[in-house]
C-alpha atoms as a printed R data frame, in Angstrom:
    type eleno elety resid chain resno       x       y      z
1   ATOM     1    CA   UNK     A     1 -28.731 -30.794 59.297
2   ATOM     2    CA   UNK     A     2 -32.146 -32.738 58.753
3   ATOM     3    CA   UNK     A     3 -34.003 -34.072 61.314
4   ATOM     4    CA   UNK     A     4 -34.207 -37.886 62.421
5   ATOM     5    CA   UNK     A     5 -38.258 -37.916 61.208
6   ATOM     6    CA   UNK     A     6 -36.681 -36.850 57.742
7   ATOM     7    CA   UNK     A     7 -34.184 -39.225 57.247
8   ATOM     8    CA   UNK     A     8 -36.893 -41.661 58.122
9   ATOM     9    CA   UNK     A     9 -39.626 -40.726 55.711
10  ATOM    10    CA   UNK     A    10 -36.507 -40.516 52.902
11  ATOM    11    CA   UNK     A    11 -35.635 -44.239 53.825
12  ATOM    12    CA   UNK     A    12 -38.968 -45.535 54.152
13  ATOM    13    CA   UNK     A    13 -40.021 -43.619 50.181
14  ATOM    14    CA   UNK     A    14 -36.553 -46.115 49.318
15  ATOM    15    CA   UNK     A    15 -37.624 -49.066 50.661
16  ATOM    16    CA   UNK     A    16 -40.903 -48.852 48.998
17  ATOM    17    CA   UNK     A    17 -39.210 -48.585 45.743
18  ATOM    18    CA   UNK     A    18 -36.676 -51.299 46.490
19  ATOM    19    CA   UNK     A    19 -38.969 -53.835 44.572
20  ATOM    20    CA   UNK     A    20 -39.008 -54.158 40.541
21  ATOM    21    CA   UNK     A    21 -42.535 -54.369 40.372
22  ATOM    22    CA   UNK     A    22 -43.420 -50.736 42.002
23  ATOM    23    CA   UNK     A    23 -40.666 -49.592 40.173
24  ATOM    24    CA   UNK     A    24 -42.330 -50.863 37.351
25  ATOM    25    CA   UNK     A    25 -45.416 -49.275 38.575
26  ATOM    26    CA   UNK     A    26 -43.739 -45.830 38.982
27  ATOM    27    CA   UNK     A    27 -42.720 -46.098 35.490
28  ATOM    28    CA   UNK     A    28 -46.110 -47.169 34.004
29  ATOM    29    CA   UNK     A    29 -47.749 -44.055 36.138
30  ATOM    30    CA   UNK     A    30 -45.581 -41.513 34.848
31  ATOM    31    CA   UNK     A    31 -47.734 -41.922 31.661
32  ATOM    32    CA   UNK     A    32 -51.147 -40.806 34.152
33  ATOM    33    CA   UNK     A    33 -53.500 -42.245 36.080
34  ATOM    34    CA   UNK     A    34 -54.511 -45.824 36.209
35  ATOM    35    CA   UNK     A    35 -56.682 -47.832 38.368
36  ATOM    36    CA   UNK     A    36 -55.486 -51.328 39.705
37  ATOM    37    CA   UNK     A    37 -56.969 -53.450 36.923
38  ATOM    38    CA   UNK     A    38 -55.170 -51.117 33.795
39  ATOM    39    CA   UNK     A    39 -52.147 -50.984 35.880
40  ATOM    40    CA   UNK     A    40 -52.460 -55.299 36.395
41  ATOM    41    CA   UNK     A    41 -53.618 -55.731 32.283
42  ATOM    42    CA   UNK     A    42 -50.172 -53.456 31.702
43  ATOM    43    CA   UNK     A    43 -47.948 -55.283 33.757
44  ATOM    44    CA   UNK     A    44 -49.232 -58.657 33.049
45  ATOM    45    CA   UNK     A    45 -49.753 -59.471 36.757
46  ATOM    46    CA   UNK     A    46 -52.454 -60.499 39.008
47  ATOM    47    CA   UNK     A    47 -54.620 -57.907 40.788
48  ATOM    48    CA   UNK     A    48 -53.780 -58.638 44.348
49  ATOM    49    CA   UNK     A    49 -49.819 -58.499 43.444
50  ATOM    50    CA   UNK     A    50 -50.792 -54.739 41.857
51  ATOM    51    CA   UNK     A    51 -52.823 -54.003 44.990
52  ATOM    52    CA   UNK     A    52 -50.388 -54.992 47.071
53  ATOM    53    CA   UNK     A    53 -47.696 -53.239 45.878
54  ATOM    54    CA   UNK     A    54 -50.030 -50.074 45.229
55  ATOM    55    CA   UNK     A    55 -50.797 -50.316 48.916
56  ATOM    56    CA   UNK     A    56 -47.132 -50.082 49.916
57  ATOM    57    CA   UNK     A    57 -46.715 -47.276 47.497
58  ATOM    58    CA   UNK     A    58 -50.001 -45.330 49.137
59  ATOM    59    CA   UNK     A    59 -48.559 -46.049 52.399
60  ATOM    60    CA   UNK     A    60 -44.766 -44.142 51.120
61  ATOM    61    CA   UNK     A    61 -46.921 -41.481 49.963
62  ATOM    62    CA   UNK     A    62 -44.970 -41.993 46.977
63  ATOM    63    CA   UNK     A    63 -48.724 -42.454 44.484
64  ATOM    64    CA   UNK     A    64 -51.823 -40.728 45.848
65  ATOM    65    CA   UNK     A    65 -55.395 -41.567 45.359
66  ATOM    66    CA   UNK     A    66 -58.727 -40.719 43.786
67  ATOM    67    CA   UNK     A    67 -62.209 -42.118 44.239
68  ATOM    68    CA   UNK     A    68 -64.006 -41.855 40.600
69  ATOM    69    CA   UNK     A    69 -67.392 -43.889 41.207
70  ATOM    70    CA   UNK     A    70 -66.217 -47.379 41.893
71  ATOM    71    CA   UNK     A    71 -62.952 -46.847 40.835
72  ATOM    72    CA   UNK     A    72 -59.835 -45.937 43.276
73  ATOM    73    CA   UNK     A    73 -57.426 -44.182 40.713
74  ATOM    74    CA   UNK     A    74 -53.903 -44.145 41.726
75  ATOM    75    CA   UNK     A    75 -51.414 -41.662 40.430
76  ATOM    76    CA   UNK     A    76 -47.772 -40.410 41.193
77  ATOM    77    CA   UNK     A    77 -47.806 -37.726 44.047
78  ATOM    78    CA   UNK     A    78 -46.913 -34.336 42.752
79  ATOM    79    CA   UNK     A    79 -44.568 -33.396 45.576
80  ATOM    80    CA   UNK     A    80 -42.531 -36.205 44.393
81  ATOM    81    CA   UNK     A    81 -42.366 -36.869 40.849
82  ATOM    82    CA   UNK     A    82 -41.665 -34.644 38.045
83  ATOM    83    CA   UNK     A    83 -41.071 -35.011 34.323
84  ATOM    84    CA   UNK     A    84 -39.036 -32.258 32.606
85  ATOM    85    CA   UNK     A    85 -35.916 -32.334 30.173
86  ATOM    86    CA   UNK     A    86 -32.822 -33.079 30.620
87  ATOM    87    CA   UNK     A    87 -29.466 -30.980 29.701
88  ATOM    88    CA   UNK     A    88 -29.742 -32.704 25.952
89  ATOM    89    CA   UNK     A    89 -33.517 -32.542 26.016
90  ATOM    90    CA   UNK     A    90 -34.093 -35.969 26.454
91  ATOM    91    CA   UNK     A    91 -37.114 -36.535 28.793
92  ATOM    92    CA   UNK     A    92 -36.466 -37.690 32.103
93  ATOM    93    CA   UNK     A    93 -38.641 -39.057 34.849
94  ATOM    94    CA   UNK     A    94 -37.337 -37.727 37.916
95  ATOM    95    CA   UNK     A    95 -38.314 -39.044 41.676
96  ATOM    96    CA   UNK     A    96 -37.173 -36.484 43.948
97  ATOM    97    CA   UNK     A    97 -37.502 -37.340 47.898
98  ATOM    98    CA   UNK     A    98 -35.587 -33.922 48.843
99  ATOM    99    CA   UNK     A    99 -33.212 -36.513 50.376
100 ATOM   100    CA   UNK     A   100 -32.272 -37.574 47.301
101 ATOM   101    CA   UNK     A   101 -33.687 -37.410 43.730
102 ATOM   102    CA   UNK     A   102 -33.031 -39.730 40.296
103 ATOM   103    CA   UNK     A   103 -34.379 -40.380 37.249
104 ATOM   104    CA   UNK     A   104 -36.065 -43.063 35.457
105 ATOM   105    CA   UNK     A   105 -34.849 -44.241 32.377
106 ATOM   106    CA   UNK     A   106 -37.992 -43.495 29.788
107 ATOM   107    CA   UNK     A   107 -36.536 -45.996 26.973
């Protein structure tokens, strides 16, 4: 049986994702890193929404980030996202928490 500190890092990795626009950024980021102003241009949304929403993200550990000069680069962490092939060979985008896993629809 999991522990309590499990089931709370599972439902807190949810509850960052229980907002269209990170799911839309989880989406955009499974096609590689971005910093906040390509990720804002792509969305069509204002900077400090991106930020924001990037920050809750961070905080989920559900994107990771990278210093490049003056540029914080933010990409999906590894431990939790995955793309791969499905049983027909479509591609899927999978989020996997350990908890529980889905996929993203890539169409």
């Amino acid at each position: 049986m999991k522990k309590k500190r499990e089931y709370e890092l599972c439902a807190g990795r949810l509850k960052a994702l229980a907002d269209p626009d990170r799911l839309r950024i989880v989406e955009h980021l499974f096609s590689g890193p971005m910093n906040v102003s390509q990720l804002s241009e792509a969305l069509g949304e204002e900077i400090v929404k991106v930020s924001h929403h990037l920050g809750v993200l961070r905080h989920a550990d559900v994107v990771q980030t990278e210093k490049q000069g003056r540029f914080v680069i933010y990409s999906l962490h590894p431990d939790v996202a995955a793309v791969g092939k499905d049983e027909s060979m479509a591609q899927v985008r999978r989020i996997d928490f350990g908890c529980c896993s889905f996929d993203l629809d890539c169409e």
